[in-house]
C-alpha positions in Angstrom: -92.0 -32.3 64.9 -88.9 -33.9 66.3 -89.1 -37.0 64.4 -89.5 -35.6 61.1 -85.9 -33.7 61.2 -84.1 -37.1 62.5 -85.1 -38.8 59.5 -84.4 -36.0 57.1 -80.9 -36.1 58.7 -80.3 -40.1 58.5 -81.5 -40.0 55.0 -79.1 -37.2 54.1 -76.3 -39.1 55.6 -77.3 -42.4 53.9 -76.9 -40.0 50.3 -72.9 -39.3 51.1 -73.2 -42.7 52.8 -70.9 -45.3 54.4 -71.0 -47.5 50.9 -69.3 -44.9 48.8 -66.8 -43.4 50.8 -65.6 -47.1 51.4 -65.7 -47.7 48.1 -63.5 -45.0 46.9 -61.1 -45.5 50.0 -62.0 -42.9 52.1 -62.9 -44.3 55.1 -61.5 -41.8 57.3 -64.1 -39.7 56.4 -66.7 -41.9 57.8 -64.4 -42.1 60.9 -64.4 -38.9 61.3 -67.8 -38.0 60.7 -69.0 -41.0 63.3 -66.4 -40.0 66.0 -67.7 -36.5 65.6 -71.2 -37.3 65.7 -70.8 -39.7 68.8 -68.5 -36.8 70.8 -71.7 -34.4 69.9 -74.5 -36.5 70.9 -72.9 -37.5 74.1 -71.8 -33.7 75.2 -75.3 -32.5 74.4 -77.2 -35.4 76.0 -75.4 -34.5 79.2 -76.7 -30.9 79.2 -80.6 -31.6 77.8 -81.4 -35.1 79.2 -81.3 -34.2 83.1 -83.6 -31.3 82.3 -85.5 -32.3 79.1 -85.5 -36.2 79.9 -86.1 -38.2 76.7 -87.0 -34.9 74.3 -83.3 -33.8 75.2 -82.5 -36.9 73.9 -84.7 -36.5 70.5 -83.3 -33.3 70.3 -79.4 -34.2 70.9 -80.1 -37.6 68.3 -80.9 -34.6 65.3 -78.4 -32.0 65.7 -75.5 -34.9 66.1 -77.0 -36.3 63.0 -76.8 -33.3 61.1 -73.3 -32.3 62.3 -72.3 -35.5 60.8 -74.4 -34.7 57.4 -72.0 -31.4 57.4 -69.1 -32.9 58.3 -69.4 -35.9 55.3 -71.0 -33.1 52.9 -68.0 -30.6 53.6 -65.5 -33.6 52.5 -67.8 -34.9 49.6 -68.1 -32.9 46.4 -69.6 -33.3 43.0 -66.0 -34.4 41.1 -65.9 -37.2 43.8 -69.4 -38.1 43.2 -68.6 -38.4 39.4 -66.0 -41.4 40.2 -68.7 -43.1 41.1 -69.1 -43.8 36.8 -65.6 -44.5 36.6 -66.0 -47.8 38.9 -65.8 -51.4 37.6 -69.6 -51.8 36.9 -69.4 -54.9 38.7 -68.5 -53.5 41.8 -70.2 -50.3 41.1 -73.9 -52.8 41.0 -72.7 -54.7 44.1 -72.3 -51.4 46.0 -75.9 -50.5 45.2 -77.2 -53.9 45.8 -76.1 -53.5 49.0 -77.6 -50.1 50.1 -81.0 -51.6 48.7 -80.8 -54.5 50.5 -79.6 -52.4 53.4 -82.9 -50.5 53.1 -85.6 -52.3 51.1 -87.2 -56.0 51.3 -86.9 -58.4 48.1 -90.5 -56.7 46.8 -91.2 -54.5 43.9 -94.1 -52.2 43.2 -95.8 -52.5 40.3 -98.2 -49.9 38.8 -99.8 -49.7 35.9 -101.1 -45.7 34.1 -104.0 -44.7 31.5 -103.8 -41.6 29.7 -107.1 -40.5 30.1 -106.7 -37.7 28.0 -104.0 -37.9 25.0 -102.8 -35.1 22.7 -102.8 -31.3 22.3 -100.7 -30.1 24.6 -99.9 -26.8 24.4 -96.0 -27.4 26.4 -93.3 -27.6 24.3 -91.2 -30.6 25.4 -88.7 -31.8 22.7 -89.3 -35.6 23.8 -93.2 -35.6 24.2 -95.5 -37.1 21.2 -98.6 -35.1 22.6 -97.1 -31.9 22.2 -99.0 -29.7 19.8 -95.3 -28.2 18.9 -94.2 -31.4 17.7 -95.1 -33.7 14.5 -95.7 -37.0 16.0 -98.5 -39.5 14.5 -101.1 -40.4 17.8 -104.4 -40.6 18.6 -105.6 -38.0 20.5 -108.8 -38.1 22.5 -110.6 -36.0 25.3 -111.1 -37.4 28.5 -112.7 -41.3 29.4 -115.5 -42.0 30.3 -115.1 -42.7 34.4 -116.4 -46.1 33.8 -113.4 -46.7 31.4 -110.8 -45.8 33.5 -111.9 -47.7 36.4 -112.7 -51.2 34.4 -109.2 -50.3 33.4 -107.8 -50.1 36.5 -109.6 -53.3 37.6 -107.6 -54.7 34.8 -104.4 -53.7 35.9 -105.2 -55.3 39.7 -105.9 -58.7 37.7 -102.2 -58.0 36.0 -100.6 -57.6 39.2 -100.7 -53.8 40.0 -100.8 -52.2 43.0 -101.1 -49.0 41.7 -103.1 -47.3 39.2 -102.1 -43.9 37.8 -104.5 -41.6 35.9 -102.9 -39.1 33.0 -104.2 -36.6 31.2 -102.1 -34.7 28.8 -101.5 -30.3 29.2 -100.4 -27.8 31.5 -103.4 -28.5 34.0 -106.7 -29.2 34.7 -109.7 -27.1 35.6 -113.6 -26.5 35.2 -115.8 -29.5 34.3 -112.8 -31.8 33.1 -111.4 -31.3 36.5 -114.8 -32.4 38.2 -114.8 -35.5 36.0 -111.4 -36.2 36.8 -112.1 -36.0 40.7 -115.0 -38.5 40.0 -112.6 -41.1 38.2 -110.2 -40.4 41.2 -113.1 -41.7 43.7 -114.2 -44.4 41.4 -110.5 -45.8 41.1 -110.0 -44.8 45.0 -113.3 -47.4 45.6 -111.7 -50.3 43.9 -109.7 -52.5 46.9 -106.2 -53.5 46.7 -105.6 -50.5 44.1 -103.7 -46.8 45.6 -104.9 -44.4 43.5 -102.4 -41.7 42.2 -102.4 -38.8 39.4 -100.4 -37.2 36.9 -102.4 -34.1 36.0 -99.6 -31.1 35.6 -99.6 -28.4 37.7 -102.1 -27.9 39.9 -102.9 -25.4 42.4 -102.7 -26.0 46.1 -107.1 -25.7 46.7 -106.8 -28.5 43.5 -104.6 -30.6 45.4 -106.5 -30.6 48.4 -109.2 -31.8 46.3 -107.6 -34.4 44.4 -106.1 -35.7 48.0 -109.8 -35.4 49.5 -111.3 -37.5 46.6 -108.3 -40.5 47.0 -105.0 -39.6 45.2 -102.5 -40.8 47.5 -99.7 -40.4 45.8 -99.2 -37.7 42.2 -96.6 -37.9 39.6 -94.5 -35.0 38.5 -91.2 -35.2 37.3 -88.4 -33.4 36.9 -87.2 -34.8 34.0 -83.7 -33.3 33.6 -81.1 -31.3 35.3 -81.8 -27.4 36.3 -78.8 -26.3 34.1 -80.2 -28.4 31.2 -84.2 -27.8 31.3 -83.8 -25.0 29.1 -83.1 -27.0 26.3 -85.6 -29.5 26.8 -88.6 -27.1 27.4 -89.3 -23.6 27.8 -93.1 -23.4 27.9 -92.6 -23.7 31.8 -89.5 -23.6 33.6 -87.6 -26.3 36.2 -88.6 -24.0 39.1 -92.6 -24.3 38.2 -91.7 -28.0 38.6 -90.1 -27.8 42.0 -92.7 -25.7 43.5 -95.4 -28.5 42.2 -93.6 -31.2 43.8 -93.0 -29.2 47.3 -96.8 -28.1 47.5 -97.9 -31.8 46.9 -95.8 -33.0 49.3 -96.9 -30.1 51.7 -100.4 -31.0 51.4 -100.0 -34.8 52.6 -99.8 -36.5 48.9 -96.7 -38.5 48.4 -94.0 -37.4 45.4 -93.7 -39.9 42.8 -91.1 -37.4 40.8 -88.4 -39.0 38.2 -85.8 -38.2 34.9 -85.9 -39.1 31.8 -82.7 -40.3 30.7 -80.5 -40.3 26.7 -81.9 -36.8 26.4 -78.3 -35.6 25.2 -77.5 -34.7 28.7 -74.5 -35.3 30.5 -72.9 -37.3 33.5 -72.9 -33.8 35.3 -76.7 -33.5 34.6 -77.5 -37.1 35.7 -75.9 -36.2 39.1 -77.3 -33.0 39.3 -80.7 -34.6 38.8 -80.2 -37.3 41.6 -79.0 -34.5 44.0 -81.8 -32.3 43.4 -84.2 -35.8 44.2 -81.8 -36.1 47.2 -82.7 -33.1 48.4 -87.0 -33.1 47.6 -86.5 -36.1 49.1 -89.9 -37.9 46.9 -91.8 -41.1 47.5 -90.3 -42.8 44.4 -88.2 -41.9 41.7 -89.5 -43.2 38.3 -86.4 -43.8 35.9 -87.7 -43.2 32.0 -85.4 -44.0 29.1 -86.0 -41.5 25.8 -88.0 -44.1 23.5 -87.6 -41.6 20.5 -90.7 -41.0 19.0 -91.0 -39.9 14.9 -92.1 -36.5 14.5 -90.5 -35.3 18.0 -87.1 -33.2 17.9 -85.5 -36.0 20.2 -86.3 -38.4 17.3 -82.4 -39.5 16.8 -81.7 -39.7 19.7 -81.5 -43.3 20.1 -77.6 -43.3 20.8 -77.4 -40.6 23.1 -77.0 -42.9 26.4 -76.0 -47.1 26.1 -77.2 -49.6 28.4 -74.4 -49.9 30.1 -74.9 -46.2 31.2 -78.0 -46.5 32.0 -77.4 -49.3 34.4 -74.5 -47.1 35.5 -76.6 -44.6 36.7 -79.5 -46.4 38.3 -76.5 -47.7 40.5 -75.4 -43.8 41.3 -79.3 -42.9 41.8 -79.2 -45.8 44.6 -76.8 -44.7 46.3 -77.7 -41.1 46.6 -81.3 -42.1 47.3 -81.0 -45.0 49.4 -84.4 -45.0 51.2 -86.6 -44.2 47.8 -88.5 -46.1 45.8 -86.5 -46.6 41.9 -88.9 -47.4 39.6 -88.2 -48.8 35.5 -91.0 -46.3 33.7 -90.9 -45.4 30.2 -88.4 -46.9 27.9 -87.5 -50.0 29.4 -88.6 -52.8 27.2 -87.6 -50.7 24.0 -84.1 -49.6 25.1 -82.7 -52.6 27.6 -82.2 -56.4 26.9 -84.2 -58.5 29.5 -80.3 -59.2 30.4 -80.0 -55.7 31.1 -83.0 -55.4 32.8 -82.2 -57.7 35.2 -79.6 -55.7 36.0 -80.6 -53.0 36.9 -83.1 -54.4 39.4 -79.5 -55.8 41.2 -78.4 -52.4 40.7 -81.4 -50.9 43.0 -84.7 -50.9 41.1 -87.4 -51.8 43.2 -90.4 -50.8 41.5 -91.7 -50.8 38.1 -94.7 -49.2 35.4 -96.0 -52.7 33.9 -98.4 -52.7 30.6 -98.4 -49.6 28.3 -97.1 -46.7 28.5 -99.1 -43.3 27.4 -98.8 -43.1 23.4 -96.2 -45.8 23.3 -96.7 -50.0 23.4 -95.2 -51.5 26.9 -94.6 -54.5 28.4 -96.5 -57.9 29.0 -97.7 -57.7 32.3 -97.6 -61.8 33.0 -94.2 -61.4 31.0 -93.2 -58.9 33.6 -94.6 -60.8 37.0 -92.3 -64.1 35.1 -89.2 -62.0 35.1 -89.0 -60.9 38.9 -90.2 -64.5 39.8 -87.3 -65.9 38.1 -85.0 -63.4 39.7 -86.6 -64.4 43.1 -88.1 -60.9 43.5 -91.7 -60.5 44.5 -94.6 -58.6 43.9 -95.6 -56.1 46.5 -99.3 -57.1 46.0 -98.4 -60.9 47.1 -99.4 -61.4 50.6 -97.2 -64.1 51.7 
C-alpha cells in the first residue's frame, strides 16, 4: 500500500519529465521542482522517521514525490506540451530515445492475435471492417474450434511470439460462446513460453474474474481516440464505457494493453489528449495502430489524413509522456510506413510489436520482422541470452 503510490508518483513525474523541460529550455522548472521536493522529503523525514522508523521514510519518499508532480504539472500545460511537434524531428527522436533507454532494455515484445470470431458486429465504428453498419467485403465466421486457436498459437511461438492474443469481434461475450472462449483461454494458457491475453469487448467484472482464473494475463481494450473526438468515431458506446473497462481490468489483477488508432482525421490536440488520458490509466502497454483504410468503411479515404513523418512525430511525444510503458507497432504498420520509417520509430521509443496478420487485414512476415530488429541490434524478448 505504500509502494504502489511511490511509483504512481515517479511515473507521473517521468510524464512532465526532466527530458522535455530541458529540451524546451526550461530547466528551472526541474530546479525548482527537485529543490522543492528535496526541502519536503527532508523536513518530513525529521518529523516521521524518529517515530515511524523506515515507514516514515516510505511515507515522506511519496508525498515529496507528489509535491514535485504538482509543482512540474502547475508549470506544464497542454500548449507547452504541443511544442513538442514543433521540434527538429531529429532531436525530437533523440529525446525519446533517451527516455526509453533511460527506462527499457534493447528487447521488444512480440505478439501475435487470431480473430477467433470475425464479422457482425453490431458497434458502429467508422474505421472497423466487421461492423454490421459498414459495407466492407470479409469473411465472417463464428467462433474456432479451441484446437484451432491453440495450433495457432503454437504457430506464432515457432514465429517468435511471446504473446498470443484471442479476438472475437461485438460488444461482448456471454452464454456458451463465452464458455468456449474460457476453454481456448486455458488451452492457449497450457502452451509454455506463450502469456495468454484477450480482446473480447466489454466484459463484466464476475467475467473478468473468470477470464483471469482461466489464464488471461493481460486483455486488450483501447481507447482508440481522444474523449472530445469519440463522438465522431463511434456512438454505439461511448469513451466513458471504455474507461471503466480498462480500470475494472486493471482492478481485478489483469494487466491493460489499451492503445489509439492514429490518421482518423483527428488532431494534434487529440493525439495529446489521448497520450494524457494513457498517462493517467497508467496501462501495461500502449498499442499504436495506423488507420489501414478499408473499402466499404466510412474512414475509406482517409489514407492522407496523418504522414509518416507525423506518425513518427507522435510515437516520440507518446514516449515521453509514457516513459515506463510498453509502445507497441499494431495495426497499420507495414501498409502505411517504409521499413525506413519503421526503423524509426523503434529509435523514437517503440519497444514492442503485433507480428503476422492482423484481424481482417494481411500483416507482416514474421521471420521478415525478427530480420528487421536483428539488423537494428534489437532483440526479441523471447531470446534467452
Amino acid at each position: 500500500s505504500i509502494i504502489s503510490p511511490i511509483i504512481v508518483s515517479n511515473s507521473l513525474s517521468g510524464i512532465s519529465g526532466k527530458q522535455f523541460f530541458t529540451a524546451t529550455n526550461q530547466i528551472n522548472v526541474i530546479l525548482i521542482a527537485y529543490m522543492s521536493t528535496a526541502v519536503v522529503n527532508v523536513t518530513i523525514n525529521a518529523l516521521l522517521i524518529p517515530k515511524f522508523s523506515y515507514i516514515g521514510a516510505a511515507v515522506a519518499t511519496v508525498i515529496s514525490s507528489y509535491i514535485s508532480v504538482l509543482i512540474q504539472y502547475y508549470i506544464m500545460n497542454k500548449q507547452e506540451l504541443l511544442k513538442l511537434y514543433d521540434m527538429d524531428l531529429n532531436e525530437l527522436v533523440e529525446m525519446a530515445e533517451q527516455v526509453t533507454k533511460s527506462n527499457f532494455t534493447n528487447e521488444v515484445e512480440v505478439c501475435s492475435i487470431i480473430s477467433a470470431k470475425t464479422g457482425k458486429c453490431g458497434e458502429n465504428c467508422k474505421y472497423c471492417s466487421q461492423s454490421i453498419h459498414n459495407h466492407a467485403e470479409i469473411k465472417c465466421h463464428p467462433l474456432l474450434d479451441v484446437e484451432d486457436v491453440k495450433s495457432a498459437a503454437l504457430r506464432a511461438k515457432e514465429n517468435g511470439a511471446s504473446r498470443f492474443c484471442i479476438v472475437t469481434s461485438g460488444r461482448s461475450e456471454s452464454g456458451r460462446d463465452f464458455e468456449k472462449i474460457l476453454e481456448m483461454v486455458r488451452a492457449v494458457a497450457s502452451i509454455d513460453g506463450i502469456h495468454c491475453c484477450a480482446s473480447l469487448g466489454l466484459l463484466t467484472e464476475e467475467q473478468i474474474k473468470q477470464i483471469k482464473k482461466a489464464g488471461v494475463e493481460r486483455f486488450n481494450h483501447n481507447i482508440n481516440t481522444s474523449k472530445n473526438y469519440h463522438k465522431e468515431i463511434c456512438t454505439t458506446h461511448n469513451y466513458e464505457d471504455r474507461i471503466n473497462t480498462v480500470k475494472l481490468l486493471m482492478k481485478n489483477g489483469i494487466e491493460a494493453c489499451t492503445g489509439v488508432i492514429l490518421g482518423m482525421g483527428e488532431t494534434r490536440e487529440d493525439r495529446l489528449e489521448m497520450a494524457l488520458s494513457l498517462a493517467e490509466l497508467n496501462p501495461k502497454t500502449v498499442p499504436i495502430n495506423i488507420l489501414n483504410p478499408i473499402k466499404g468503411t466510412p474512414l475509406e479515404s482517409y489514407e492522407d489524413k496523418i504522414t509518416e513523418e507525423e506518425i513518427i512525430r507522435t510515437i516520440c511525444v507518446f514516449r515521453i509522456l509514457l516513459p515506463k510503458v510498453i509502445l507497441r507497432y499494431a495495426g497499420g504498420r507495414t501498409s502505411r510506413l517504409s521499413k525506413e520509417m519503421q526503423e524509426l520509430g523503434f529509435r523514437a521509443g517503440i519497444n514492442g510489436m503485433l507480428s503476422g496478420d492482423y484481424l481482417t487485414t494481411k500483416g507482416a512476415d514474421a521471420a521478415e520482422d525478427l530480420e528487421m530488429l536483428a539488423e537494428m541490434d534489437l532483440k526479441n524478448s523471447t531470446c534467452k541470452v
